[in-house]
Each structure stands twice: as structure tokens, then as C-alpha cells.
C-alpha positions in Angstrom: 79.7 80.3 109.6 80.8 76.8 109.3 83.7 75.6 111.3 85.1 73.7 108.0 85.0 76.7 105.5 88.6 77.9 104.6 89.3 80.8 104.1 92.0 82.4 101.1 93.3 85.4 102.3 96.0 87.6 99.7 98.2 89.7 101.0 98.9 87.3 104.0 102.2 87.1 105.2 102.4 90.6 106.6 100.2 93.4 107.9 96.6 93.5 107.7 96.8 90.2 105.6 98.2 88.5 108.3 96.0 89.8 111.3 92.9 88.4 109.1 95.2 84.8 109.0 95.6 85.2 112.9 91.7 86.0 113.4 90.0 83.6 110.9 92.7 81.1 112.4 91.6 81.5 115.8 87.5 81.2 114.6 89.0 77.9 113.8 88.9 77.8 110.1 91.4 76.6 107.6 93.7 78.8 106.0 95.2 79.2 102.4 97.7 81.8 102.4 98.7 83.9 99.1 101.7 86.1 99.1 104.9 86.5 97.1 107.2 85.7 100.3 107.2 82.3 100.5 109.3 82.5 103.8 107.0 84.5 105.7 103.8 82.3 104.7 105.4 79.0 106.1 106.4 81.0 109.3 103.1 82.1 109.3 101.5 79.0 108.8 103.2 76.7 111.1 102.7 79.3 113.6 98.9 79.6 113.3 98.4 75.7 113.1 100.9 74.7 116.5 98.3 77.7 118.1 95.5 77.1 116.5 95.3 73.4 115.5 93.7 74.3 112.0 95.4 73.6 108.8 97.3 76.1 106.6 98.5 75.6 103.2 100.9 78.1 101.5 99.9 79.0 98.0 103.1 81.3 97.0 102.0 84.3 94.0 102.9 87.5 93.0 100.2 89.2 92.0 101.5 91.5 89.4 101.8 88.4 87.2 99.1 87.3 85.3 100.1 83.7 85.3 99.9 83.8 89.0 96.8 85.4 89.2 95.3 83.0 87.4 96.8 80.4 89.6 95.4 81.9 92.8 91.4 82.3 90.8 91.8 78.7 89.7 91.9 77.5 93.0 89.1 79.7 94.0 86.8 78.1 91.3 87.9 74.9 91.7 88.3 74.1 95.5 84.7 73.5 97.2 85.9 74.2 100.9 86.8 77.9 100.8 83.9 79.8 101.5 85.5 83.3 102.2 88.4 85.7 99.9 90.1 88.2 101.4 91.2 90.6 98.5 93.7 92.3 100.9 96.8 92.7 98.4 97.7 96.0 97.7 100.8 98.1 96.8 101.2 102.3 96.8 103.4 104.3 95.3 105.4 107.5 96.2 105.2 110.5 94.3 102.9 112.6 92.5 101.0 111.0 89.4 103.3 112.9 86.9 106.4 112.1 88.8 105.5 108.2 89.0 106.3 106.0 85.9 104.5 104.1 83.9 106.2 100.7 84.9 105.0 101.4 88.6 101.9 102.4 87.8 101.5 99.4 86.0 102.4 97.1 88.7 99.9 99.1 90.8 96.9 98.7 88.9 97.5 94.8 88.3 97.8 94.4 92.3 95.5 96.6 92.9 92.7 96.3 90.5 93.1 93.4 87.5 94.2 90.7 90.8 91.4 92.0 92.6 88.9 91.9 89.9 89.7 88.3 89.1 90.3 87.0 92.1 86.4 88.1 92.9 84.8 87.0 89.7 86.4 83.6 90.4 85.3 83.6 93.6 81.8 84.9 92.9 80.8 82.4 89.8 81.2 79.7 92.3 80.0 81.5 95.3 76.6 82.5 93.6 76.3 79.0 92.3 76.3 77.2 95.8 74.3 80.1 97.4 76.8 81.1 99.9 80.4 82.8 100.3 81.7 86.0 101.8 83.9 88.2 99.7 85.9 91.1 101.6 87.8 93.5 99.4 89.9 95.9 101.2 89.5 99.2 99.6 90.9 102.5 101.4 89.5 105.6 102.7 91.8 107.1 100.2 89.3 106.3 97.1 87.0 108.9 98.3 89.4 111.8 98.6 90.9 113.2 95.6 92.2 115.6 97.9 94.7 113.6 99.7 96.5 113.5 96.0 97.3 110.1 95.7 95.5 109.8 92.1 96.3 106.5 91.1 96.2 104.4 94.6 93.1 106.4 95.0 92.0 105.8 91.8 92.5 101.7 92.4 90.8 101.8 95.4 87.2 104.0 94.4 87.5 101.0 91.5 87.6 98.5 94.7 84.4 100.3 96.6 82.2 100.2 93.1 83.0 96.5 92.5 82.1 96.1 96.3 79.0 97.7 96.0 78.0 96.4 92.7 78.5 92.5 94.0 76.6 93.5 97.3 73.8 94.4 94.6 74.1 91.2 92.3 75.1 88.9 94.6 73.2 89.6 98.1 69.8 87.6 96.5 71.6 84.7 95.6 73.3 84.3 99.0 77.0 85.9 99.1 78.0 88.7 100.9 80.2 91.0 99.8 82.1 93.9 102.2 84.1 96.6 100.8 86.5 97.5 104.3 87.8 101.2 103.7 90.5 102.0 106.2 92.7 105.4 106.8 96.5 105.4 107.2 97.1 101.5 109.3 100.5 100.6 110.3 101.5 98.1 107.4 105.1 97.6 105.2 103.2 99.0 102.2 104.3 102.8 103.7 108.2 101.3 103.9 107.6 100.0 100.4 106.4 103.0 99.3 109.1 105.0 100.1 107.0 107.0 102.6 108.5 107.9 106.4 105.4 106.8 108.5 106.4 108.8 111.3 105.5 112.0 109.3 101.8 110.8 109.2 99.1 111.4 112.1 96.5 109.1 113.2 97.6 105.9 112.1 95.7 102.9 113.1 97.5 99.7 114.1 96.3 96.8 111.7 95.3 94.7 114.3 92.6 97.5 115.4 91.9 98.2 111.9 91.1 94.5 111.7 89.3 94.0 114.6 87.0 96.2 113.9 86.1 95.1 110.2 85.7 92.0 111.1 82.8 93.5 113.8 81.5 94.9 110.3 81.8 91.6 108.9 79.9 89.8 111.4 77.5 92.7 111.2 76.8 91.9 107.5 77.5 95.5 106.7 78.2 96.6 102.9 80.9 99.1 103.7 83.1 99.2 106.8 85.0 102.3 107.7 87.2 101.5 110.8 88.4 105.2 110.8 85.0 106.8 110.7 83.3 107.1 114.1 80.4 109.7 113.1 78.3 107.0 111.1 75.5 109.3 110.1 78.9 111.0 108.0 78.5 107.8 105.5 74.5 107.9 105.7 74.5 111.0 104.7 76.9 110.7 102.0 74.8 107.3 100.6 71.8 109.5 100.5 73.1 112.5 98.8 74.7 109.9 96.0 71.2 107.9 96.0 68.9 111.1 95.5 70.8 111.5 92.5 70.0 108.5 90.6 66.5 109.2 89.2 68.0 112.6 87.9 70.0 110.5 85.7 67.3 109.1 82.8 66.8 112.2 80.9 66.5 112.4 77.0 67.8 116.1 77.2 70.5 117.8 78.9 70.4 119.8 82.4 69.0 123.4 81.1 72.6 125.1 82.0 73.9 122.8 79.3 71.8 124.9 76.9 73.3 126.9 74.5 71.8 130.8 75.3 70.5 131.5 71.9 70.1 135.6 73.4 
């Protein structure tokens, strides 16, 4: 990758956000930094460029506003020297779906999905266009296990992995790559945030790790990075299984135990 390719990271004054400033920063590419915490970003920023000597530029957003969102894809369409998104914003939520309320929820899916969504597309109609471009959309282990019963994080972040994999499809010919990064519980704010006590959770992964090792993905080219999994065959097997399915699913009648038992 190009020395002089920025990169726009979201998310990026704390967490995993920031660990991606601190490692595309020290690959020597320019920065532009989207959070809501304008305070943080400048620290951040002046930091990375007295370490670093590369440029960073602040670009403050909250991304539960629409306004703002479309501030954030606008310079994505428009400015020619970022090559690489990170869609790494995200919030959670405490509670059980029917304990949450709406206005939460609400907040959650624009974050989570609508920002990501849009920040992509802009991203991709230029990306495609020039014939290069990496996209990385953090996603979450979380989006394929209903079980862990955190329905509408989850729910966000299976949305995340299909958009993921769908660009991968579209966009691979034409020259972008697209990685969907899936990690497990990572030492972040967004627990704090949440309202969750992280010391009540096992195996959690500091983000720098979690980072390190997507961005071994990333350099890898792969589709789908899952820092948490270590059998890999786990995810081959589960691609295969979800594959095999998909000639089964062009049929002009139902499946026979569907039928109605005229006896």
C-alpha cells in the first residue's frame, strides 16, 4: 500500500479506534480521525504526528446524527487521498431487548448500522471507480450467536458481516477489498458505556491484540477475520455448511414437509 494513502478511521479517539490510528500511523500514512470527542482526537492527533511525523486531521461527528453522517461520507467521496475506512464506531446497550427502549435502540442501529452503511457506500462508489481501496468494517463475534442474548447489538452486527461479505463479492473484481473483523469481548469504553461491569466477563482480549491481529488479516487479504477464533477449520466448516445450501434454494415448490398431509 502506498505510503501517501490516508486513512479515515471512526470510532478513533478511544479503544480499538485508536489502536488502528496508532498502527496505520506508524505504517506511515495520514490519518483523519472521526469521533464525537473532539478533545480526545486532537490529543490523539498531536500525539501520533510528534511520534510518527505523518499528518492527522480531526474531523469531529457524532454518528447518531444524520447530518454528521453525511459530513463524514462526503469527505469520503470527495477527498482523492484516502484509500482505506475503518467502520469501527459502535455502541451496545445493557439490558434485555424488551427491557431496552426505543430511543436507545434507535441510537444503536444509527451507529451501528445506518453510519456504517453509508459511510461504506460512500466509500465504495469512489473506491470501485479508481480500482482500489480497502474497507474494514468491524462487526463482532456476537452477530453469530443468538445465544449470547444481546438481540439488537447482535442483530447490527450479523447486518455488518452480510454487508462485509456482499462488498467482498461486488467489489473484489473491480479492485477494493473489503474485511469484515469479528472480534469476542476486547477491552474498550463501550462495556463502561453500556452499563456493563467488565470484570464479570471471562476472556477478554486487550484491543491492541485484537488489533494486531486483524490487521495480520488485513495484510493477509482475508474476507473475515476472527481474532478470538484459533481453530480456523471452525469458520471453514461453517462457510461450507452455509454454501452447500445455496443451490437448495431455487425451487418452484416447497420442501415436501411443508406439504399439507392430505391422509
Amino acid at each position: 500500500m502506498a505510503e501517501n494513502i490516508s486513512v479515515l478511521i471512526t470510532g478513533a479517539s478511544t479503544g480499538i479506534g485508536a489502536v488502528y490510528a496508532e498502527r496505520f500511523a506508524q505504517r506511515g500514512h495520514n490519518l483523519v480521525l472521526v469521533a464525537r470527542d473532539a478533545g480526545r482526537l486532537n490529543a490523539l492527533a498531536e500525539k501520533l504526528q510528534a511520534q510518527y511525523g505523518i499528518q492527522a486531521e480531526v474531523l469531529q461527528a457524532d454518528l447518531t446524527d444524520a447530518q454528521s453522517v453525511e459530513k463524514v461520507a462526503r469527505r469520503l467521496r470527495e477527498d482523492a487521498s484516502i484509500g482505506v475506512l475503518v467502520n469501527n464506531a459502535g455502541i451496545s446497550l445493557s439490558g434485555t431487548f424488551v427491557s431496552q427502549i426505543a430511543a436507545d435502540i434507535s441510537r444503536l442501529t444509527a451507529v451501528n448500522l445506518n453510519a456504517v452503511l453509508m459511510l461504506a457506500h460512500a466509500a465504495a462508489v469512489r473506491f470501485a471507480a479508481e480500482g482500489r481501496g480497502s474497507i474494514i468494517n468491524l462487526a463482532s463475534v456476537v452477530g453469530l450467536a443468538p445465544e449470547f442474548g444481546m438481540t439488537a447489538y447482535g442483530a447490527t452486527k450479523a447486518f455488518v458481516l452480510y454487508l462485509s461479505q456482499g462488498l467482498h463479492h461486488e467489489l473484489g473484481s473491480k479492485g477494493v477489498y473489503v474485511q469484515a473483523v469479528l472480534p469476542a469481548a476486547t477491552r474498550t469504553e463501550i462495556w463502561q458505556r453500556s452499563g456493563v461491569d467488565l470484570n464479570t466477563i471471562d476472556g477478554v482480549m486487550d484491543a491492541s491484540d485484537m488489533v494486531d491481529a486483524a490487521l495480520v488479516g488485513f495484510d493477509r487479504r482475508e474476507p473475515v477475520t476472527i481474532p478470538p477464533l484459533h481453530r480456523e477449520d471452525q469458520w471453514s466448516l461453517y462457510e461450507q455448511a452455509r454454501q452447500a445450501m445455496l443451490p437448495e434454494f431455487r425451487q418452484a415448490h416447497p420442501a415436501p414437509r411443508y406439504l399439507l398431509n392430505d391422509e
